[in-house]
C-alpha positions in Angstrom: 14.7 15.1 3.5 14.7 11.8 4.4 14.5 8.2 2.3 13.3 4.9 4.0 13.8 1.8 2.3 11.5 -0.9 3.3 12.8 -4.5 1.3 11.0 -7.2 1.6 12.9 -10.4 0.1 11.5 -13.4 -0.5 12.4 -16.9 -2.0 11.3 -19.1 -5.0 8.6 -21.1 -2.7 7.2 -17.9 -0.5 6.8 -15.5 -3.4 3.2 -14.4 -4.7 3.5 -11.4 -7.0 -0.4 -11.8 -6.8 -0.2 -11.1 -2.7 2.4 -8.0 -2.6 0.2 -6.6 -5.5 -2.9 -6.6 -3.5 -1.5 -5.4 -0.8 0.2 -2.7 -2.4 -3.3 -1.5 -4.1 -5.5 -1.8 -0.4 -2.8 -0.1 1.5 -2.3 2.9 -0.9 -4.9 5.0 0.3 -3.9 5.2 3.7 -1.0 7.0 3.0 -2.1 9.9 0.9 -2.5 13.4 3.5 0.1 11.7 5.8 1.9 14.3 7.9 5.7 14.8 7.3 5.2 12.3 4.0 6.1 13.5 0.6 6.0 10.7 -1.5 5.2 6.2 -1.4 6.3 4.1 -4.1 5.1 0.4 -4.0 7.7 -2.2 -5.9 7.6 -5.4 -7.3 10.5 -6.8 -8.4 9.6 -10.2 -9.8 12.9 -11.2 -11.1 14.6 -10.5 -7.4 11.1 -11.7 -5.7 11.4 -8.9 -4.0 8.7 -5.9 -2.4 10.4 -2.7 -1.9 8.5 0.1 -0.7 10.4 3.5 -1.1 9.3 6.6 1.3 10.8 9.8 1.0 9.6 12.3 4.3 10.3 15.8 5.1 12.4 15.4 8.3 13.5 12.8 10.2 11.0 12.9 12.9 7.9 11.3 11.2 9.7 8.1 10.0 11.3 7.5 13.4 7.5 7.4 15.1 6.4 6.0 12.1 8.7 2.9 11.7 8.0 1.7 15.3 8.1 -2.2 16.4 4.8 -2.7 16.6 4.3 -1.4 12.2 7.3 -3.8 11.2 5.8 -6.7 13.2 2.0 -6.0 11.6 4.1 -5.5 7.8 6.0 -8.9 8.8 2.3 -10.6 9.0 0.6 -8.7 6.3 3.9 -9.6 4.1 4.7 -13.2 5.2 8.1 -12.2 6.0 10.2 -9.6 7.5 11.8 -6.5 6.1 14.8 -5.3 6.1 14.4 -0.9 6.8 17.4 1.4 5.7 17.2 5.0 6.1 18.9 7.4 4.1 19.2 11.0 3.9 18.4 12.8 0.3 21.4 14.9 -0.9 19.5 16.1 -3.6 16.0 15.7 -5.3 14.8 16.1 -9.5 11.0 16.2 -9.3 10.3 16.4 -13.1 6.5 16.4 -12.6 6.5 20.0 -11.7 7.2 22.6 -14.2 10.7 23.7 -14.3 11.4 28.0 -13.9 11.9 29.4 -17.3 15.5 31.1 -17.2 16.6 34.1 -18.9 18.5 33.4 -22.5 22.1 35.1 -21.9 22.8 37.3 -24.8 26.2 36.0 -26.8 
């Protein structure tokens, strides 16, 4: 699996928590069904002014068509600034949302 990072940092005079928000809530839908994508988290981070938008994908092929030039330019308009994009790869993943396999109890 493979994480994406996509920061976008803004300062005191650019910020509009009101902006990311609404962007965060029209572009949600377009993600859900995407090929080779597991899971999208949208973040506000008021305190930072900072958008961070976490992706975690299957392999590494989708994100590296995905994240082409021409997406970070359109995010760098829809945004009002540009991100920063870090790609990671997942050493291990807890999904606590599904139900965990009941184990045997080991007799003592």
């Amino acid at each position: 699996m493979i994480g994406v990072t996509v920061t976008f940092q803004y300062d005191e005079e650019t910020y509009d928590r009101s902006r990311v928000a609404a962007i965060a809530e029209e572009a949600h839908p377009d993600f859900q069904g995407m090929p080779g994508l597991r899971f999208k988290m949208f973040t506000i981070d008021d305190k930072q002014r900072r958008a961070t938008n976490v992706y975690l994908w299957d392999d590494d092929e989708a994100p590296a068509s995905f994240f082409s030039d021409e997406l970070l330019e359109y995010a760098t308009g829809l945004y009002g600034v540009a991100p920063s994009v870090d790609v990671v790869e997942i050493a291990a993943f807890v999904d606590n949302a599904q139900p965990r396999e009941e184990t045997a109890s080991v007799p003592s």
